[in-house]
Residue frames relative to the residue before (quaternion, step in Angstrom):
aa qw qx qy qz dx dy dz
X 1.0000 0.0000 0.0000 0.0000 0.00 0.00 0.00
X 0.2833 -0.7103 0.6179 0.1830 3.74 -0.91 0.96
X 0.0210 0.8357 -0.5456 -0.0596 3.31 -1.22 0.35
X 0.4454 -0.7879 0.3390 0.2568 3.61 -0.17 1.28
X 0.1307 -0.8758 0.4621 -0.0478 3.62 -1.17 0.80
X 0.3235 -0.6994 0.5796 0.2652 4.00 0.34 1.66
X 0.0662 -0.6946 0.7119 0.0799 3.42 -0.72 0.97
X 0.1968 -0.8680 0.4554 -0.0212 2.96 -1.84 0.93
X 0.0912 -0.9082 0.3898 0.1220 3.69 0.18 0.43
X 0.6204 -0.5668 0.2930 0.4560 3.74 -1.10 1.03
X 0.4788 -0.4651 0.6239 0.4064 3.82 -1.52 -0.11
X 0.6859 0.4878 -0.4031 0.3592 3.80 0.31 -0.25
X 0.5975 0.6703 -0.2694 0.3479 3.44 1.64 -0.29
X 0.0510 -0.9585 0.2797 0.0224 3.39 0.16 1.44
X 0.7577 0.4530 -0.0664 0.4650 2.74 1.82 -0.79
X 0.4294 -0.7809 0.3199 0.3216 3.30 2.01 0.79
X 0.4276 0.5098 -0.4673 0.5822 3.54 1.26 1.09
X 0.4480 0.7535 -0.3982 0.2701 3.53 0.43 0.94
X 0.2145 -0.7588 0.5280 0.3153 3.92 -0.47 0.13
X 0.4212 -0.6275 0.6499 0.0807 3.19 -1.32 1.68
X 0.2052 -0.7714 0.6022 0.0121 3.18 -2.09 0.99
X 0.1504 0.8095 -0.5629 0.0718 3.78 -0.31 0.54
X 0.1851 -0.7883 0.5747 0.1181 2.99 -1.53 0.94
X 0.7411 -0.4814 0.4021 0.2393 2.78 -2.00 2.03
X 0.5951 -0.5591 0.4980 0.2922 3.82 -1.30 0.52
X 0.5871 0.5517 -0.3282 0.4932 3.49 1.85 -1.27
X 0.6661 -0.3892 0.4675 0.4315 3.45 0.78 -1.04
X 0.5179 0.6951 -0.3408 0.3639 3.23 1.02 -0.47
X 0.3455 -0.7562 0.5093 0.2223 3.25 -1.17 0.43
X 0.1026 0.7686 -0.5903 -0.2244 3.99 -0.34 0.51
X 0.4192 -0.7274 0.5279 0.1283 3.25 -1.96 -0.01
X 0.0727 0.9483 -0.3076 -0.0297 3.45 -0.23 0.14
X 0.3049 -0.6991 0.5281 0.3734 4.23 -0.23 -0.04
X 0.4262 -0.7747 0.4237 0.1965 3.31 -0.77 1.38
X 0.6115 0.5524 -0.3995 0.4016 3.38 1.72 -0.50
X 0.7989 0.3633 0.0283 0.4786 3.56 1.11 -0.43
X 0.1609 -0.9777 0.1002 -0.0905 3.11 1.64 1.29
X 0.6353 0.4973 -0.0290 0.5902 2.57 2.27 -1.71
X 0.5309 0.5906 -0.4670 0.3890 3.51 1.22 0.15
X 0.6728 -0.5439 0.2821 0.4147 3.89 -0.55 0.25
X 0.1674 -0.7697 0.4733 0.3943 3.69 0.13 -0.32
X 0.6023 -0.5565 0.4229 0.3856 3.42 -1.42 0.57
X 0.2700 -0.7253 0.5856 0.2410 3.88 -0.94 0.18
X 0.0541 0.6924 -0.6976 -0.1762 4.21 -0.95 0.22
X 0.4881 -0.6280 0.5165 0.3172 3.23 -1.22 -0.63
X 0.8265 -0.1974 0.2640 0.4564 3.55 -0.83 0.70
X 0.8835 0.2042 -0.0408 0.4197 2.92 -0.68 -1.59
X 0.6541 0.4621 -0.2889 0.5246 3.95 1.04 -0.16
X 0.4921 0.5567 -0.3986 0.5375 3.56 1.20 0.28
X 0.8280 0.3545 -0.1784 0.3961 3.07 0.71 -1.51
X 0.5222 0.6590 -0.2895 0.4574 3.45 1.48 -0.04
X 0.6388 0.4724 -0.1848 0.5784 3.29 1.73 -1.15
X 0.6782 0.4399 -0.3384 0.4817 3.70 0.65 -0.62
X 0.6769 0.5173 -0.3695 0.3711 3.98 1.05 -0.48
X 0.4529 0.7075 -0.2283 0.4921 3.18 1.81 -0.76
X 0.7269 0.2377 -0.3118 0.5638 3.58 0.69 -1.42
X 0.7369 0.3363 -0.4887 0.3241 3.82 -0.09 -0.54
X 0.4714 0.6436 -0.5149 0.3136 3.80 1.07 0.09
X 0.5602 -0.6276 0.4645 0.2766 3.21 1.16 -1.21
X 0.4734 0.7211 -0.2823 0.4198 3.18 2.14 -0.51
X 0.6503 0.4869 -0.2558 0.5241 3.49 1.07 -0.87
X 0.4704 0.7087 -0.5000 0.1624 3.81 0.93 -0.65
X 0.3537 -0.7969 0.4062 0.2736 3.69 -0.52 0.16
X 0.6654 0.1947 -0.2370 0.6805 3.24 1.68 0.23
X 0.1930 -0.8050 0.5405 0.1502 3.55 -0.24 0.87
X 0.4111 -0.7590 0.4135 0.2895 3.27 -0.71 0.88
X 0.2828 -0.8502 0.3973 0.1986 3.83 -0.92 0.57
């Protein structure tokens, strides 16, 4: 079953090199590369979106932690 997703992309994205986000009707979360639309998009669940987004605004994901 296919299921259709308003994909969105940040306001900070200027250079149209950006990954787009839409949510599944089920809840689901999909992903995608805006340069390259026609590729499938990845799917998470709910609760692994929201687990991944608390992570990035925590800072946990930073690649240089600050000291």
């Amino acid at each position: 079953m296919q299921m259709r997703a308003d994909f969105r992309q940040s306001s900070f994205c200027s250079n149209g090199s950006c990954v787009q986000v839409g949510l599944l009707t089920d809840g689901r979360v999909a992903l995608r590369d805006s340069k390259n639309p026609a590729v499938p998009a990845q799917v998470f669940p709910e609760q692994g979106w929201d687990l991944f987004r608390a992570r990035v605004k925590s800072g946990a994901l930073d690649p240089c932690p600050a000291v």
